[in-house]
N, C-alpha and C positions, 0 to 999 in steps of 0.2 A: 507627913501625912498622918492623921490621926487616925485611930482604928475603926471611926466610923463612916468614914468615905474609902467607896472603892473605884476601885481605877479602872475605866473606862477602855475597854479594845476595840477599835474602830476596824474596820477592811479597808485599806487605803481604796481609793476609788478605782485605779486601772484593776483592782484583783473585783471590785464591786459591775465593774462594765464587764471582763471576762465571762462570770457568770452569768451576767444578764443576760451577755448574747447565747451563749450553750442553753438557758434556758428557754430563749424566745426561738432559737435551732429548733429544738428539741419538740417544740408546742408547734409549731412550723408542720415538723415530719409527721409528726401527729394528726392534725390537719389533712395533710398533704392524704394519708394514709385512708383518713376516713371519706374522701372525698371520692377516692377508688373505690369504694364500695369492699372494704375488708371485713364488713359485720359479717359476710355468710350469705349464704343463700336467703334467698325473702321467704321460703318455707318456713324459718326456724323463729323470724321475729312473731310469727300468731300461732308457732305451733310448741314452743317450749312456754309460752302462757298458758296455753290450753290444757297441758298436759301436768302443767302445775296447780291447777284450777281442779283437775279431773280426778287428782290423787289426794287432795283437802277435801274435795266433797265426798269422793268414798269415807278419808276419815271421819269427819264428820257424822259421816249415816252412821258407819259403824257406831261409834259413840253413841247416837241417839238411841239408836237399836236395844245396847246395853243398856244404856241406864233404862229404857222404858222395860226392856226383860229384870229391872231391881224391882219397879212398882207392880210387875204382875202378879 
């Protein structure tokens, strides 16, 4: 072998199907998980927007506030 070709590591296939399945398991439970309804209460999906929306627009203001109190 010359020093410019390097040598190739394959996963033999039964260790290539092992993972496959653990991962299609895995994406399964996941599935399975969100189909239960594990986000939380339906409160939090328009109220942790809201509330992120609520605390950028105080910054915001604040910001304008100051810079328009530079040009006074």
């Amino acid at each position: 072998m010359s020093e410019m070709e390097l040598r190739v590591y394959d996963a033999d296939p039964e260790r290539v199907e092992r993972i496959r399945a653990r991962c299609v398991a895995a994406l399964e439970r996941r599935r399975e998980s969100e189909r239960r309804g594990s986000r939380g209460p339906a409160w939090r999906t328009w109220l942790e927007p809201a509330v992120a929306v609520g605390v950028c627009m105080l910054y915001l203001a604040d910001a304008l506030g100051r810079a328009l109190a530079v040009f006074r």
